[in-house]
N, C-alpha and C positions, 0 to 999 in steps of 0.2 A: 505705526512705527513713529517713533520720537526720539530726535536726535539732535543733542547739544552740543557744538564744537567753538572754543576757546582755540583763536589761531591767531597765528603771527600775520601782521599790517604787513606780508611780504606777495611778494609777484606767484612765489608758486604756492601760494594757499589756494588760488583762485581753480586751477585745474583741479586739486584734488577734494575739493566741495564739490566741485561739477561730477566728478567722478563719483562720489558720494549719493549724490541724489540720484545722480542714471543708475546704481546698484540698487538702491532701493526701491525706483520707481519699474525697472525691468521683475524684481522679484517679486512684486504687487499685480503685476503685468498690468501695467497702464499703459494708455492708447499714447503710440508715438508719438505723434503730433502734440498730444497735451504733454509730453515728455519734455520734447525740445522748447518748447515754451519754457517750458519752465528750467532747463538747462540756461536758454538764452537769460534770459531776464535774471534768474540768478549771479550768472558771470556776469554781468551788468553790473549788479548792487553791490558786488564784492568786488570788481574791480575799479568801482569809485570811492570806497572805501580805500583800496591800496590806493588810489592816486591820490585821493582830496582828504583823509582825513589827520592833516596834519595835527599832529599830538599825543595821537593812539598807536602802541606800542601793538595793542590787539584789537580783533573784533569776533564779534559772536555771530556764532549763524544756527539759526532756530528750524528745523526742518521738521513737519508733522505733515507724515504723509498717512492720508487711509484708501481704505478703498475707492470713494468716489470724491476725494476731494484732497488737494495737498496745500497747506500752509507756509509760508517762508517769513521769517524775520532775521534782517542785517542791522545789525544795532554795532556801532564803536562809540569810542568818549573823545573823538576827534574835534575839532576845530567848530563843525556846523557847517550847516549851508544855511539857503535862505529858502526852505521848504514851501512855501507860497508863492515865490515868483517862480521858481524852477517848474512847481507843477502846471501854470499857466503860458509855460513856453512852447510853442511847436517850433523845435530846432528848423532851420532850411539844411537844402541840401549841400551847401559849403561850412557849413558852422561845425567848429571843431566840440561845442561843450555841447552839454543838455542831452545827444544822442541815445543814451544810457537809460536815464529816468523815461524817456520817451518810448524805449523800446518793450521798459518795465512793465509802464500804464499801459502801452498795445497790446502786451502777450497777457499780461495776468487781469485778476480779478481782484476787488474789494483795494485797492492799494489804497495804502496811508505812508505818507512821509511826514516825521516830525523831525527837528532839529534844532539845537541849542549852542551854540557859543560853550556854555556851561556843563551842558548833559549830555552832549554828542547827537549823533542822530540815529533814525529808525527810518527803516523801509520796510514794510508789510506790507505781504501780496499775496493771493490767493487764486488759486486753479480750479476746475470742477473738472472733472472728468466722465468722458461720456459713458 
C-alpha cells in the first residue's frame, strides 16, 4: 500500500497521518509494537515539520507500507535545519529541542535526514516487521 498526502503546515495534520498509517498498518495486520513505532516516530517528523518549518505553507508525507516492512518520508520546502549536527546530538533529559529526531533514530530503521535552506528538508525512516 502506497500513499501520498499533500497537507497543510497545521497542528491538526499531525493526528490525522497518525490515524492514517494505524488504518493501514492494523489492515495489513502488523505487529503492535512495530506499529506504534512507527505511529511515534511519525508524529515526531511531522510535528517538527509544524513547529520548525518556517516557510512551508505544506508538507508531504510518503507512507509505503507492505507486508514485512513499512517506509515513511516527511519532506517540506521549509527554512532547513542543520541535518548533521542534529543527527549527532543525544538530547539530555531537560533539553527542550532534538527529543524528536532522537526518538525517530530509536524507533525506526535505515533513517536519513537531509536539509537545505534552499530545498527544505527529508526525514526517511524505515521499519521491518517481524
Amino acid at each position: 500500500m502506497s500513499v501520498r498526502l499533500n497537507l497543510p503546515r497545521e497542528v491538526d495534520s499531525v493526528p490525522a497521518v497518525r490515524r492514517l498509517l494505524r488504518c493501514a498498518l492494523t489492515i495489513l495486520r502488523v505487529d503492535r509494537q512495530a506499529g506504534t513505532d512507527l505511529e511515534i516516530a511519525l508524529t515526531e517528523a511531522c510535528a517538527n515539520v509544524v513547529k520548525h518549518a518556517t516557510g512551508a505553507e505544506n508538507f508531504e508525507v510518503r507512507l509505503d507500507v507492505g507486508q514485512d516492512r513499512c517506509s515513511i518520508d516527511v519532506v517540506d520546502e521549509g527554512s532547513g535545519f542543520d541535518a548533521a549536527a542534529m543527527s549527532a546530538e543525544t538530547p539530555t533529559s531537560d533539553s527542550e529541542r532534538g527529543r524528536g529526531l532522537f526518538l525517530i533514530r530509536a524507533l525506526g530503521e535505515n533513517v536519513r535526514m537531509q536539509s537545505s535552506a534552499r530545498t527544505g528538508s527529508l526525514i526517511h525512516f524505515e521499519k521491518s516487521f517481524a
